[in-house]
N, C-alpha and C positions, 0 to 999 in steps of 0.2 A: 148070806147073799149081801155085794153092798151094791150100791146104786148110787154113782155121781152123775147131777143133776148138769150138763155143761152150760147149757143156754134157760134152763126152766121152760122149756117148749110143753108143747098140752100132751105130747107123744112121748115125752121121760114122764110126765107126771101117772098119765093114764099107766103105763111099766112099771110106775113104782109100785100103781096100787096092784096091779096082777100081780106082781113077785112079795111085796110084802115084805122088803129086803129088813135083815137087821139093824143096819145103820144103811143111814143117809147122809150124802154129801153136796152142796149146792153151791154154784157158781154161776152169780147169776150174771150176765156179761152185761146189761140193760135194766137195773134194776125200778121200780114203781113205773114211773111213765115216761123210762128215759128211751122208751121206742118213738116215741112223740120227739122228743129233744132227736133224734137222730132223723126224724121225718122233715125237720124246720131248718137242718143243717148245723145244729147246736150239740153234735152228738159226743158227750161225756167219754168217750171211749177213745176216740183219737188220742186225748191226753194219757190217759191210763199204760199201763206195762204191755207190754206184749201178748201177746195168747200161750206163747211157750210159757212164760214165765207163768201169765196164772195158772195154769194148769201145771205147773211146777208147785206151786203153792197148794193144790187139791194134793198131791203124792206126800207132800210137807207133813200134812192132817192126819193120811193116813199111817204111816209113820213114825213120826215126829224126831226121825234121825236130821232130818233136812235131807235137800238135794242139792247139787251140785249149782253153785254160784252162777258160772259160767259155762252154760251147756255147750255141747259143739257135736255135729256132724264128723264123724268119722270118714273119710274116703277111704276105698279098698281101692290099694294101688293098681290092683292087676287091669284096671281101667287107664293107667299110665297113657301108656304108649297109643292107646286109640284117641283119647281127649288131646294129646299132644295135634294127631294127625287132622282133627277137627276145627282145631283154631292154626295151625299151620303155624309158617315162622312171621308173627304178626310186626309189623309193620307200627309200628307205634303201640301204646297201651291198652290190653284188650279189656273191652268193656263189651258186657254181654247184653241184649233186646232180649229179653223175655217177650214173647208176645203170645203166647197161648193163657185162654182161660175157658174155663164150659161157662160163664157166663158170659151171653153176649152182649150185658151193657158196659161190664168192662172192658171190650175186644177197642181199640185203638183204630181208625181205617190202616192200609197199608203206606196212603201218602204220609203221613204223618212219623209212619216206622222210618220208613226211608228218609224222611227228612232229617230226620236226627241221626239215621246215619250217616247224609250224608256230613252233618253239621259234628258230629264225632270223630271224622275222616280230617277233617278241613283243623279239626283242634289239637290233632298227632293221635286219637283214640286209634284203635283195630277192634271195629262193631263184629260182635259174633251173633247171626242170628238164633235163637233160642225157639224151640216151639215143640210141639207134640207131634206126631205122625198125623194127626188132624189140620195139622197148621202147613201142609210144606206147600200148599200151595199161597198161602198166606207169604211164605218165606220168597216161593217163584217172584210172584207180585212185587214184593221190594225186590227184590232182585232183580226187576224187567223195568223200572223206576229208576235205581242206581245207574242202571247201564256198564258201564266197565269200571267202579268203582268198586274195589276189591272188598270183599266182605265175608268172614266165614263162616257156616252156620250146620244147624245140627236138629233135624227134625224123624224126633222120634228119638229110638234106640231105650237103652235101661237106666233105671235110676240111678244104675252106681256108674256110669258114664257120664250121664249128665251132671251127676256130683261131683265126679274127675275133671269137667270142663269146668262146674263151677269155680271150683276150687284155683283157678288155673287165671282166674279174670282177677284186675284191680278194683271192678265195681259194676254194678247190676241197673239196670234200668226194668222196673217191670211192673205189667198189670198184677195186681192183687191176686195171685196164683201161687202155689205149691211151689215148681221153683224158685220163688221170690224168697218164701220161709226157710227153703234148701239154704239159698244164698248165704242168708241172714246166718243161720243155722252154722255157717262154715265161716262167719266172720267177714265175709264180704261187704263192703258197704252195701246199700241198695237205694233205691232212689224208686218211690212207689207212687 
């Protein structure tokens, strides 16, 4: 049995001792008392790699072939033609609002989404809104804000659709959420 340790929480520690694993592997994301540093706004981790990467570097260990330098997101085409129909014939360069996240102190209000769309509109962008099946009303609301300012957006649907959209944008705007990593993942700029 192995056991990587991702964050050292007390709930891998208390796991490792029930399984007992043969080897052990630990990553610690916050190490001694850098949960304090991250508490005073000093947090060590902004500067540091990515998450992909370290945890690219755990698979490194186990290994020791290496991994792949530059990882990437694969899109399944057969998502084409619907992502096409989602972002429409955009009007200037699409740039996608992420705005879904399960946690609500990263959630944005809706003035604020809207605002930058409409200030993405005004600069030749074409804002695609981005969100979860949880979010469309989130998406209504800038949409009821914009007023007749054209915007396309996509709430809900599957991962490998919203991959196909991502894929499809010049650059991402988004809360610290899953799609954001998608983005990143497929080479996308992002803006977090």
């Amino acid at each position: 049995v192995l056991q990587v340790h991702q964050q050292n929480k007390v709930r891998t520690v208390l796991l490792a001792a029930q399984l007992q694993p043969a080897r052990r592997l630990r990553l610690v994301k916050r190490p001694g008392f850098g949960w304090l540093r991250a508490v005073i706004g000093r947090d060590a981790i902004l500067r540091a790699p990515h998450q992909v990467l370290r945890n690219l570097r755990v698979l490194d260990e186990l290994d020791g072939a290496g991994s792949p330098a530059d990882p990437r997101l694969v899109v399944d085409e057969r998502f084409r033609d619907q992502a096409e129909a989602v972002i429409g014939r955009p009007d200037g360069m699409p740039v996608g609002l992420v705005l879904g996240t399960r946690h609500p102190t990263k959630q944005w209000p809706a003035r604020h989404w809207a605002r930058l769309a409409r200030d993405c509109r005004q600069h030749g962008a074409w804002p695609v809104l981005l969100g979860g099946a949880e979010d469309a009303s989130l998406i209504e609301a800038i949409g009821r804000q914009l007023g007749q300012a054209p915007v396309a957006s996509l709430a809900g649907g599957s991962l490998g659709l919203l991959a196909a959209v991502l894929a499809r944008l010049r650059a991402v705007v988004a809360v610290d959420s899953g799609p954001a990593h998608m983005a990143a993942a497929l080479g996308i700029p992002v803006v977090s």
